[in-house]
N, CA, C and O of each residue as an XYZ file, in Angstrom:
836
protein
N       0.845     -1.191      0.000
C       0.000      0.000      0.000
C       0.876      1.235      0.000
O       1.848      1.361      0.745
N       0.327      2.475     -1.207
C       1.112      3.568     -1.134
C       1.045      3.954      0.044
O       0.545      3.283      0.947
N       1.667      5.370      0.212
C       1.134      6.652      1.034
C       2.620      7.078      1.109
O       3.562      6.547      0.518
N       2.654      8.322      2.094
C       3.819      8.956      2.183
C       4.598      8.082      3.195
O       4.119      7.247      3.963
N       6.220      8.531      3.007
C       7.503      7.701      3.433
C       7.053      8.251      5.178
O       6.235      9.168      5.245
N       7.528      7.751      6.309
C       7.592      8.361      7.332
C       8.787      9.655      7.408
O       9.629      9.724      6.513
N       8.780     10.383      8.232
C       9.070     11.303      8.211
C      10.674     11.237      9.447
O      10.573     11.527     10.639
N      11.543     10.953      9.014
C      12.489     11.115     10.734
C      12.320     11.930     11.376
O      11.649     12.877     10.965
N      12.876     11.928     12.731
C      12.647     12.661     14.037
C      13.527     13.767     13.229
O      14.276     13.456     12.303
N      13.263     15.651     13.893
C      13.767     16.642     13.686
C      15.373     16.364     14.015
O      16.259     16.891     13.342
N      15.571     15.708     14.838
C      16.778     15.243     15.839
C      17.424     14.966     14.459
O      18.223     15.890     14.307
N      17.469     14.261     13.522
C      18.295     14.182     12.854
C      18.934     14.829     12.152
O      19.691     14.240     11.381
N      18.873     16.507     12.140
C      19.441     17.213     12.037
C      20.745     17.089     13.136
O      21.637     16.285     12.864
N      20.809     17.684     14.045
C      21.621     17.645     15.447
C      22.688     16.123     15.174
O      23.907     16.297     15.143
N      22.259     15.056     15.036
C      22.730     13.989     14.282
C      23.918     14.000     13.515
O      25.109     13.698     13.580
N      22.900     14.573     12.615
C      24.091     15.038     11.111
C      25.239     16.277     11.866
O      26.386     15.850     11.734
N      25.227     17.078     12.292
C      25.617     18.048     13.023
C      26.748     17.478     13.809
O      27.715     18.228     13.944
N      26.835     15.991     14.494
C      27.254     15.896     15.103
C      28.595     14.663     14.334
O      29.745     14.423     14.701
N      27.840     14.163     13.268
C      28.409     13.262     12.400
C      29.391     14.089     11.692
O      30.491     13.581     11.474
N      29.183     15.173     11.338
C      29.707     16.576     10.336
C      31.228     16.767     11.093
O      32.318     16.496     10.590
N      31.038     17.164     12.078
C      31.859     17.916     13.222
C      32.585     16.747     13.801
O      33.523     17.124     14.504
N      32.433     15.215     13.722
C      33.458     14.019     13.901
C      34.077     13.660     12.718
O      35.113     12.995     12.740
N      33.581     14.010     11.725
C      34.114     13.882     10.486
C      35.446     14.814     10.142
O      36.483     14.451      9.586
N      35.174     15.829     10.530
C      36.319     17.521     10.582
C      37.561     16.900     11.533
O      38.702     16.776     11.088
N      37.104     16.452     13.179
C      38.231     16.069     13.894
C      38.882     15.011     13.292
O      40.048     14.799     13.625
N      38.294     14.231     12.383
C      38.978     13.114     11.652
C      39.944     13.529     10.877
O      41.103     13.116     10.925
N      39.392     14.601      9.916
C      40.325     14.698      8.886
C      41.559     15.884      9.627
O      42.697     15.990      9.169
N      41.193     16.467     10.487
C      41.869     17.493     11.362
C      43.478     16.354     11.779
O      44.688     16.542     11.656
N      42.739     15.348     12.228
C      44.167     15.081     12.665
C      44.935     13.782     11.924
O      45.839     13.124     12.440
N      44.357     13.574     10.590
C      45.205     13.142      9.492
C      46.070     14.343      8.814
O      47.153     14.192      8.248
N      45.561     15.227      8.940
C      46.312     16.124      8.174
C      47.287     16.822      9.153
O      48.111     17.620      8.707
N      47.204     16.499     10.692
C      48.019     16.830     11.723
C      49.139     16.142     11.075
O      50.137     16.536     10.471
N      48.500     14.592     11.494
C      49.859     13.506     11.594
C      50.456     13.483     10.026
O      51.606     13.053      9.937
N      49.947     13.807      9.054
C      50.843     14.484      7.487
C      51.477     15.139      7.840
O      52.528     14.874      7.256
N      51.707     16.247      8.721
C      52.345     17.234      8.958
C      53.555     16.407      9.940
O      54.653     16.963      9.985
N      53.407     15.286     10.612
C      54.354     15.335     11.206
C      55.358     13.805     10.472
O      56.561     13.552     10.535
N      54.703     13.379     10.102
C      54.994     11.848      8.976
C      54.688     12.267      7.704
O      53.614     11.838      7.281
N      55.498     13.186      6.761
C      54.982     13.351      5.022
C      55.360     12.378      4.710
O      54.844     12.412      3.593
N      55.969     11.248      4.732
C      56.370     10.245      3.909
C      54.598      9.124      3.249
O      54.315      8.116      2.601
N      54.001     10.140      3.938
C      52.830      8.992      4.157
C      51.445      9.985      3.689
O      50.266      9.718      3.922
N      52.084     11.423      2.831
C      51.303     11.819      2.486
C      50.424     11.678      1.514
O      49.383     12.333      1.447
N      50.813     10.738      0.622
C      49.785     10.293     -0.823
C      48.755      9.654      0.215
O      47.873     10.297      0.785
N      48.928      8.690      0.328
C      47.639      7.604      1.530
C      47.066      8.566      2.229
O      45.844      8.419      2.262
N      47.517      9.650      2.900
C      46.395      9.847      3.894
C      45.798     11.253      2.999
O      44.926     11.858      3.622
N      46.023     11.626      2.132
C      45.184     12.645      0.900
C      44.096     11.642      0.505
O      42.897     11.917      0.472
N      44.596     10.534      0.229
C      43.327      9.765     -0.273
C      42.511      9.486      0.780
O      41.580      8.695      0.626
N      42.735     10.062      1.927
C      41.925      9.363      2.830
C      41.130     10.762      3.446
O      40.166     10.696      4.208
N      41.553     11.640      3.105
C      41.148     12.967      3.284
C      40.361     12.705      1.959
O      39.751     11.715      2.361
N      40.028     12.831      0.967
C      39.046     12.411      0.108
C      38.636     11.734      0.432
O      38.357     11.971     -0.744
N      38.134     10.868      0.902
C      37.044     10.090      1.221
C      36.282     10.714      2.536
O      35.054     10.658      2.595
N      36.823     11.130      3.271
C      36.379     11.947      4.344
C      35.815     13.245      4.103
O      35.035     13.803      4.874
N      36.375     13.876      2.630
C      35.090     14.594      2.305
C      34.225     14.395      1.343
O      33.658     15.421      0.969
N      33.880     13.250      0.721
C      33.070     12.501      0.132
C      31.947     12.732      1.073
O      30.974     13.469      0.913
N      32.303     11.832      2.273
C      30.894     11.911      3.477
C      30.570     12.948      3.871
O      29.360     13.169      3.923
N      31.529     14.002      4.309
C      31.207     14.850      4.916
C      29.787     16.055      3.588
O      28.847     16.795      3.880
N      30.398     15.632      2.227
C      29.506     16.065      1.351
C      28.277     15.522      1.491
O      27.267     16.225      1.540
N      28.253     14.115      1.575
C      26.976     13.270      1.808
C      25.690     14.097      3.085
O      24.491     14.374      3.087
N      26.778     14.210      3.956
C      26.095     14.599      5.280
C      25.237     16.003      5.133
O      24.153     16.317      5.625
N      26.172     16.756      4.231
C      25.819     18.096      4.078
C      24.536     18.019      3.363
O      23.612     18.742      3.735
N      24.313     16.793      1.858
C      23.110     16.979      1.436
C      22.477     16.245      1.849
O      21.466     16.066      1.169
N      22.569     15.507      2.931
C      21.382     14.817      3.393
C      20.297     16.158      4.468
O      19.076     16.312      4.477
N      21.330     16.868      5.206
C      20.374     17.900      5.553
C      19.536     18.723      4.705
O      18.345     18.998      4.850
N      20.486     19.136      3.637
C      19.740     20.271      2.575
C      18.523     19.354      2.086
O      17.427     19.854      1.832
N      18.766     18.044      1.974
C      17.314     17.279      1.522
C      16.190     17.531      2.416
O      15.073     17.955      2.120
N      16.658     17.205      3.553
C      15.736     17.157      4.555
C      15.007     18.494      5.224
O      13.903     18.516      5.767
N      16.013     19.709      5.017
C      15.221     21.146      5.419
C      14.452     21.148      4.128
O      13.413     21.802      4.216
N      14.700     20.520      2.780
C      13.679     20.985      1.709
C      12.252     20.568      2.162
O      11.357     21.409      2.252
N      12.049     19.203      2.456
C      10.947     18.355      3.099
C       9.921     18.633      4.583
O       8.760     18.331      4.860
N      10.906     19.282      5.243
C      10.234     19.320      6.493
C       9.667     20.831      6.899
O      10.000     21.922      6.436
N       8.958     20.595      7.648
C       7.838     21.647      7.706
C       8.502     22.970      8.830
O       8.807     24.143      8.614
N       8.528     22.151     10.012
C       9.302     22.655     11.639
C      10.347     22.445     11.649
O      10.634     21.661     12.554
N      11.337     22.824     10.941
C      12.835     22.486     11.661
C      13.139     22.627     12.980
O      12.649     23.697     13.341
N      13.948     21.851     14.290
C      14.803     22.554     15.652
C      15.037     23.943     15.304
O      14.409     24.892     15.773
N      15.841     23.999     14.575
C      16.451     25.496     14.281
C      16.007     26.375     13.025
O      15.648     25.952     11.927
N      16.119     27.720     13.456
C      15.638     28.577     12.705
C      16.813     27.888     11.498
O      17.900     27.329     11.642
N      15.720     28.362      9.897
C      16.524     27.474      8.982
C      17.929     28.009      8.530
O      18.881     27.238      8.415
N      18.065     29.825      8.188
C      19.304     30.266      8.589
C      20.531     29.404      9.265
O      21.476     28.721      8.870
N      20.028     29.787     10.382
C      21.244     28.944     11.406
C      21.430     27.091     10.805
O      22.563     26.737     10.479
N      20.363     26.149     10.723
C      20.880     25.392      9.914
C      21.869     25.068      8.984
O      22.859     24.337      9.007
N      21.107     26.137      7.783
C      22.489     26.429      6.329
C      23.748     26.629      6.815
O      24.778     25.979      6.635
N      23.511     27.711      7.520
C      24.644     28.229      8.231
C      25.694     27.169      8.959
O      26.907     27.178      8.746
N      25.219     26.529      9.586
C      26.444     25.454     10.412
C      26.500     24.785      9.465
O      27.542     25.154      8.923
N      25.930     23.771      8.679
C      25.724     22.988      7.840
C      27.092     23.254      6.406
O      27.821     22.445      5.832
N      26.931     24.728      6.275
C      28.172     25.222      5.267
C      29.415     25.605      5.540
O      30.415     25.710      4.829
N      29.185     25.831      6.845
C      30.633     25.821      7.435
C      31.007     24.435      8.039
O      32.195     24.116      8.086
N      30.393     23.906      8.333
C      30.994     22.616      9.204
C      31.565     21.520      7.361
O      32.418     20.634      7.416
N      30.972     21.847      6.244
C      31.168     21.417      5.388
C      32.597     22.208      4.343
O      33.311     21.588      3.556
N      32.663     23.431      4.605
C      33.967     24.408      4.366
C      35.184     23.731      5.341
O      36.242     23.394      4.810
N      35.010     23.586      6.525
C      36.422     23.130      7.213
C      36.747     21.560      6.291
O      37.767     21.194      5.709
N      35.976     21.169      6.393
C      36.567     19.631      5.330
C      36.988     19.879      4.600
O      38.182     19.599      4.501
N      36.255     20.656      3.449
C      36.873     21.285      2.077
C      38.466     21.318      2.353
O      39.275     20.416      2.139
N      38.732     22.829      2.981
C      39.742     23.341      3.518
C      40.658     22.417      3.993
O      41.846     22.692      3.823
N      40.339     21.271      4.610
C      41.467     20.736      5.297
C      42.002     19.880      3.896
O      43.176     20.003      3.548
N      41.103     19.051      3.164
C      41.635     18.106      2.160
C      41.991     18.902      1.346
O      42.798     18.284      0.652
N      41.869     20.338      0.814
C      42.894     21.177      0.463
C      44.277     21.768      0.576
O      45.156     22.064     -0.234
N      44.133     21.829      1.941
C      45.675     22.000      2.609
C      46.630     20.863      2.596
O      47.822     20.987      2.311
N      46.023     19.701      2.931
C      46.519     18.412      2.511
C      47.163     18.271      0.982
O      48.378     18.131      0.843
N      46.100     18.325     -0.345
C      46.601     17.865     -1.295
C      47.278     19.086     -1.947
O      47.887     18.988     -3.013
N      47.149     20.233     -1.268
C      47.925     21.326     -2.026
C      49.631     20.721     -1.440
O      50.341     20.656     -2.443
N      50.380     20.314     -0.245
C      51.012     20.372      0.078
C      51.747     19.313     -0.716
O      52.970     19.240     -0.604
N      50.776     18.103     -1.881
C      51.192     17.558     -3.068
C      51.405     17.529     -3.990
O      52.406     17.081     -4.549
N      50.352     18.091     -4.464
C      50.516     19.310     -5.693
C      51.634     20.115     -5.919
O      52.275     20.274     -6.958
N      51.862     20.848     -4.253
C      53.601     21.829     -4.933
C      54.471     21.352     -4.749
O      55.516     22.001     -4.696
N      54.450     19.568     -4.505
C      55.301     18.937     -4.283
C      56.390     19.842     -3.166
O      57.379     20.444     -3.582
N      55.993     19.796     -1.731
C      56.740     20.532     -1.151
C      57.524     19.290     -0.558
O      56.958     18.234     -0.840
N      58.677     19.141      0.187
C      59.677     18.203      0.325
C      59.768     18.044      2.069
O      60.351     17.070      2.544
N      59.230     18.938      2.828
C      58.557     18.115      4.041
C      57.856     19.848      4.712
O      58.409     20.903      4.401
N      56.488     19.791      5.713
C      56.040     20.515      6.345
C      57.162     21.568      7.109
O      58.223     21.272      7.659
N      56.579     22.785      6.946
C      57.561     23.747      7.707
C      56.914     24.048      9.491
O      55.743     23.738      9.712
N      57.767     24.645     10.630
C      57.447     24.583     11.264
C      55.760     24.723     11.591
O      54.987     23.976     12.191
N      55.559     26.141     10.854
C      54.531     27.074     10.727
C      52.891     25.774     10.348
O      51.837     25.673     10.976
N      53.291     25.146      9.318
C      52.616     24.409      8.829
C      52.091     23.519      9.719
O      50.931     23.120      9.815
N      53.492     23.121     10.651
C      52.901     21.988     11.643
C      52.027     22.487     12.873
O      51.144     21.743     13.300
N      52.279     23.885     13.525
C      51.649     24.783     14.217
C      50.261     24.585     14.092
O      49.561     24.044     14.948
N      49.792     25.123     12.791
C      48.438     25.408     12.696
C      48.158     24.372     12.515
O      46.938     24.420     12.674
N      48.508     22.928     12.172
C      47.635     21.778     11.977
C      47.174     21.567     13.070
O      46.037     21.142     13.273
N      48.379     21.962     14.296
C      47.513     21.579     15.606
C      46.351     22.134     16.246
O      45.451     21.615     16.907
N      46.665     23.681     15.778
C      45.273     24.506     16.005
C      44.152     24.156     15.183
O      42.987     24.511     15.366
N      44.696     23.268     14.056
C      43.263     23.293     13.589
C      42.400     21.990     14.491
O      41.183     21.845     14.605
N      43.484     21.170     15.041
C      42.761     19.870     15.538
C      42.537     20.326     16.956
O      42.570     19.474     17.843
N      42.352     21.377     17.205
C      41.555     22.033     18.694
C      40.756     21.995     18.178
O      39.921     21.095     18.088
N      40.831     23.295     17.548
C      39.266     24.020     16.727
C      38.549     23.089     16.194
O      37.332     23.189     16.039
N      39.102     22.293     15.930
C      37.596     21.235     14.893
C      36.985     20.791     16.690
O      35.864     21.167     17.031
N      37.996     19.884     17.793
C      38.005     19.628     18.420
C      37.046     20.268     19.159
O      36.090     19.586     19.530
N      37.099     21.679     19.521
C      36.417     22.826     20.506
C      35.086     22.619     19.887
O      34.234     22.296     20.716
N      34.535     22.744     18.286
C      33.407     22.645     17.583
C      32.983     21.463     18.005
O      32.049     21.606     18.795
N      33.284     20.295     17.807
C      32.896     18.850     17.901
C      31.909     19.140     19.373
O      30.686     19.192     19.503
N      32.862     19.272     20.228
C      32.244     19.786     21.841
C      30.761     20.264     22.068
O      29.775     19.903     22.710
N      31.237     21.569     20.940
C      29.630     21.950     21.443
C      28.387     22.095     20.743
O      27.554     22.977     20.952
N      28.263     20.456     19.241
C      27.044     20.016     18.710
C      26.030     19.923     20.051
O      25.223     20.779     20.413
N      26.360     18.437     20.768
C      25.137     17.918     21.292
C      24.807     19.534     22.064
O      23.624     19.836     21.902
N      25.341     20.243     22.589
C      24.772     21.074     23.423
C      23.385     21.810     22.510
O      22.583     22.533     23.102
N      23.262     21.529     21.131
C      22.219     22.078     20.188
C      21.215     21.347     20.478
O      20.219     21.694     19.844
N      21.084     20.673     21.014
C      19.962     19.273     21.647
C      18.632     19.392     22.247
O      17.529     18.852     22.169
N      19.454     20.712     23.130
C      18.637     21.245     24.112
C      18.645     22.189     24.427
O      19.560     22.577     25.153
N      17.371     23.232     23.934
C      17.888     24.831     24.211
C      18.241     25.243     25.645
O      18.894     26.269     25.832
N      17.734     24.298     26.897
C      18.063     25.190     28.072
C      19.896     24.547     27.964
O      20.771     25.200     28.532
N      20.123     23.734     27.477
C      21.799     23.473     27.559
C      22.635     24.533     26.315
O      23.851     24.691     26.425
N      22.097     25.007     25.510
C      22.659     26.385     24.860
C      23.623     27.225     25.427
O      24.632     27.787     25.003
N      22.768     27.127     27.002
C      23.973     28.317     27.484
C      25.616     27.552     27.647
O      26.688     28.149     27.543
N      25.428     26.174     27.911
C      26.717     25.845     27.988
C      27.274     26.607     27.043
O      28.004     27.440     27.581
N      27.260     26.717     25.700
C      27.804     26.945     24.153
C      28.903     28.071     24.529
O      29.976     28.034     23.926
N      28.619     29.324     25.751
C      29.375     30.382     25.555
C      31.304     29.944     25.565
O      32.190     30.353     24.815
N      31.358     29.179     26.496
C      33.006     28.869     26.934
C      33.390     28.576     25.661
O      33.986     29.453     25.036
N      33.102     27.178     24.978
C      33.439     26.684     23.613
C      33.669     27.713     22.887
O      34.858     27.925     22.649
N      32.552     28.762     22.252
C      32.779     30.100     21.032
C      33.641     30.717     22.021
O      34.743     30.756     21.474
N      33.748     31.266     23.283
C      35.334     31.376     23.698
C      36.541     31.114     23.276
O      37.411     31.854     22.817
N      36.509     29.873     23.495
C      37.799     28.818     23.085
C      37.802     28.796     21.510
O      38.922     28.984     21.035
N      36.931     28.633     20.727
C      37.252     28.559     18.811
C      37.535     30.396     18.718
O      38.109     30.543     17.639
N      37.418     31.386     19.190
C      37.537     32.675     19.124
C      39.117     32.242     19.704
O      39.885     31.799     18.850
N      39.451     32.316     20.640
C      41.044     32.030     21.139
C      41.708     31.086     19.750
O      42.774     31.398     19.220
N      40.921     29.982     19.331
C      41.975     29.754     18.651
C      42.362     30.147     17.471
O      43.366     29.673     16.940
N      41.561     31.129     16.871
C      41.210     31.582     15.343
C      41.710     32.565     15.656
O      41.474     33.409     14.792
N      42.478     33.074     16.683
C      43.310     34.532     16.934
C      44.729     33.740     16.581
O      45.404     34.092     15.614
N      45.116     32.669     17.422
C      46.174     32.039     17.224
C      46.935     31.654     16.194
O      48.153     31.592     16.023
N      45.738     31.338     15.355
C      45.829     30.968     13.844
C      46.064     31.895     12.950
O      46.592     31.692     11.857
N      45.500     33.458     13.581
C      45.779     34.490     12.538
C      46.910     34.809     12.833
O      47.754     34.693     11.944
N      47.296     35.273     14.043
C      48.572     35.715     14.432
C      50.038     34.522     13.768
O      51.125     35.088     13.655
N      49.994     33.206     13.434
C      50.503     32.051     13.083
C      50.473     32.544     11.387
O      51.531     33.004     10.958
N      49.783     32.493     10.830
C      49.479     32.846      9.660
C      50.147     34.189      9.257
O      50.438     34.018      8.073
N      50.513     35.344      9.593
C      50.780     36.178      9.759
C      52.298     36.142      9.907
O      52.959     36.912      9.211
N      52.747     35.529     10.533
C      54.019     35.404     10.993
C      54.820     34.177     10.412
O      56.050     34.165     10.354
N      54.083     33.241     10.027
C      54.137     32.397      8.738
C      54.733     33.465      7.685
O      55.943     33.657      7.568
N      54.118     33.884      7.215
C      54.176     35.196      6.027
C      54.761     35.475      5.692
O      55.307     35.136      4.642
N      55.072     36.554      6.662
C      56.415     37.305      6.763
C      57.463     36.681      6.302
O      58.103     36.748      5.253
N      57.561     35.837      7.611
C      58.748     34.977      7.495
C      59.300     34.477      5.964
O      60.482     34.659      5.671
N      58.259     33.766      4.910
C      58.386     33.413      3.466
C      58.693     34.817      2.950
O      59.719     34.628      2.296
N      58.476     35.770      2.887
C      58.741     37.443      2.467
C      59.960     38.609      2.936
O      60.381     39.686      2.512
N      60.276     37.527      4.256
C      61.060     39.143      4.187
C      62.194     38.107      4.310
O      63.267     38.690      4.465
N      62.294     37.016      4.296
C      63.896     36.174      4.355
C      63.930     35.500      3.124
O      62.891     35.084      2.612
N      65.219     35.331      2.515
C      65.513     34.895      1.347
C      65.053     33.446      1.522
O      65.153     32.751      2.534
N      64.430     33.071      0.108
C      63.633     31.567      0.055
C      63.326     31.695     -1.282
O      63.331     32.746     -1.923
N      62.959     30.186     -1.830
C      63.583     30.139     -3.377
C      61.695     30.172     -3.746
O      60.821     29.509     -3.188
N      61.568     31.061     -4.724
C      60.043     31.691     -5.212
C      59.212     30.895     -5.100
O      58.185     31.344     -4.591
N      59.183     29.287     -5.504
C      58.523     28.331     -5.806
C      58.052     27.993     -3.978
O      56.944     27.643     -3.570
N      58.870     28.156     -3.448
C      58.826     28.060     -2.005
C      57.613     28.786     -1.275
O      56.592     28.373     -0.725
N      58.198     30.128     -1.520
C      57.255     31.372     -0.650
C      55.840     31.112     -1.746
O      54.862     31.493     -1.103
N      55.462     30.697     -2.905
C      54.128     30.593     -3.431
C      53.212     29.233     -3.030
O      51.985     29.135     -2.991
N      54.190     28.272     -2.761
C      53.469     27.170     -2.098
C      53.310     26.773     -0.802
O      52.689     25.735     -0.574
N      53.717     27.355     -0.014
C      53.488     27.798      1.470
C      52.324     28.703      1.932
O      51.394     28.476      2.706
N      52.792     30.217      0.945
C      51.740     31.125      1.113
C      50.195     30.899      1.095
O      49.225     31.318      1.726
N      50.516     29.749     -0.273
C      48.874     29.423     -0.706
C      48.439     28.294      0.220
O      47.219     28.308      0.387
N      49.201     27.123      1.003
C      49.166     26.651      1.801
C      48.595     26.998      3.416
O      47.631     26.444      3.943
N      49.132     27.659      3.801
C      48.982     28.633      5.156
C      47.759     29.154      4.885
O      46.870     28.816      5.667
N      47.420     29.993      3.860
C      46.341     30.574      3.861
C      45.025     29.599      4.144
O      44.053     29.883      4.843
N      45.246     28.470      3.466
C      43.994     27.500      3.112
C      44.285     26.843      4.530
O      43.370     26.727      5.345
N      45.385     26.478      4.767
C      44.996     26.010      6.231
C      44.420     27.282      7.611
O      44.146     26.810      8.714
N      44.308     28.672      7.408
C      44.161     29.201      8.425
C      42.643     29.537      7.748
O      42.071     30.098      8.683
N      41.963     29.502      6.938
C      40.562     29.377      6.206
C      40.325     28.493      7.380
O      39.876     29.051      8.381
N      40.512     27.410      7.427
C      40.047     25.972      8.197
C      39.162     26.805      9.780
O      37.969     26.932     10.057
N      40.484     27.235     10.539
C      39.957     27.936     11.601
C      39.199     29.490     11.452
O      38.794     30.083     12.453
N      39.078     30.011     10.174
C      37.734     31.165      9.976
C      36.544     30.865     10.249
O      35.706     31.446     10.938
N      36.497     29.494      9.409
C      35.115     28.641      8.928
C      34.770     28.360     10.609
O      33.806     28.761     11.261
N      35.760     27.643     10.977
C      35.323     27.444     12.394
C      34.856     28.492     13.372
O      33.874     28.381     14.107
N      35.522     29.330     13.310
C      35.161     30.921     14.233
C      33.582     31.040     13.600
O      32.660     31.081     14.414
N      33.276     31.094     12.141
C      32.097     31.349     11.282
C      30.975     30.773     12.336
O      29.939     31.397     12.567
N      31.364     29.242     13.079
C      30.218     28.157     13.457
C      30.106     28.680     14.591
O      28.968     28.844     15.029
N      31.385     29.132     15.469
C      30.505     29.832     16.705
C      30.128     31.131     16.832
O      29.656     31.601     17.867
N      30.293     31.662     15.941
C      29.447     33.098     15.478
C      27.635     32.429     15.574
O      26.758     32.658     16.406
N      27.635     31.646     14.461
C      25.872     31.061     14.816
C      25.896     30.693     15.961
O      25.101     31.418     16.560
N      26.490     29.747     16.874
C      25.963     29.389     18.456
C      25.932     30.609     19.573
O      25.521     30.626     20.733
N      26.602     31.729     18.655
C      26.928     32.747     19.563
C      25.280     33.404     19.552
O      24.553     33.630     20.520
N      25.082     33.554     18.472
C      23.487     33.710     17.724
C      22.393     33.297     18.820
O      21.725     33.951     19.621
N      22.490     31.943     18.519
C      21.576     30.615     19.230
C      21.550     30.907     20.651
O      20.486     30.641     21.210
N      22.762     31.540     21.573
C      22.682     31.322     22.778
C      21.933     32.836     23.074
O      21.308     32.968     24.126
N      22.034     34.129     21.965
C      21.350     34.808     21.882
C      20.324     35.142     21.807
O      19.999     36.215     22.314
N      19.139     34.105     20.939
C      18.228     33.882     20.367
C      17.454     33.280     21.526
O      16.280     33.635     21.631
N      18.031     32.261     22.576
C      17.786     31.425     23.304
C      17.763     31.780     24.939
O      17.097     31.252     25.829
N      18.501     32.606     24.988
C      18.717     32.811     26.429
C      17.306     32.645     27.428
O      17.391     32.798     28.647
């Protein structure tokens, strides 16, 4: 007998949210341990592709599902919103990864290894504070976390910055300072996107109080 499909619980948003944001610490700290083992960087690029394969999956399984449903948990804004950033840090990271193959660079520079670690907070700090979306009176937890991804997206700029320089104002062979530069940049994107996600919880705990 026809009729319509059942409908999943709203929760499966928060779900995906939470699947999204384990997916990021995944690829966060493959692209750490690239940074500290390149010999082993072809394998774990491919494995950073596949990790954003899903993380793409995840992304349109929500956009399917806000098309369908009537009441979302969250205002739908804020949805898109985490949903495109929590899907930008993947991007970003399997970018920073396969760019660092692409310019065929010959092993990670300090700078490089720095921010991989900040980025595996920051995905880390994000991961933290999905479930708290669960439950609006637990929202308020959210403030410490957008604390902590704000601390680390300063770290990252100031790193990035000083990265920079460093390729610019000290002698280094051209091919060098262009594949670093473009490197650094795409890895300190990683922690924007992230600052981006607690900008919305910053929202939410606003919206919510």
């Amino acid at each position: 007998m026809g009729g319509l499909k059942p409908q999943k619980p709203n929760e499966d948003f928060f779900t995906w949210f939470e699947e999204s944001a384990h997916n990021n610490v995944d690829a966060a700290r493959l692209l750490d341990g690239m940074c500290r083992e390149f010999a082993s960087a072809d394998t774990i690029v491919g494995q950073l592709h596949d990790l954003e394969h899903k993380g793409d999956g995840i992304a349109h399984s929500v956009f399917e599902k806000l098309h369908r449903v009537f009441m979302p948990p969250l205002d739908r804004e804020d949805i898109i919103a985490i949903t495109i950033a929590l899907d930008d840090v993947m991007d970003h990271i399997h970018e920073a990864g396969d760019a660092m193959c692409v310019y065929n660079v010959k092993e990670p520079t300090g700078v490089a290894r720095q921010l991989a670690t900040l980025i595996v907070a920051c995905t880390e700090a994000v991961e933290r504070q999905m479930p708290n979306l669960r439950n609006r009176r637990a929202m308020k937890k959210l403030e410490d976390g957008i604390i902590e991804i704000h601390r680390l997206e300063n770290q990252a700029d100031a790193l990035f910055r000083q990265g920079t320089m460093d390729l610019f104002h000290r002698p280094h062979d051209p091919t060098h300072v262009i594949a670093w530069s473009r490197i650094y940049e795409t890895m300190e994107r990683v922690t924007d996107r992230c600052e981006d996600i607690a900008d919305v919880l910053r929202g939410l705990v606003i919206k919510h109080a």
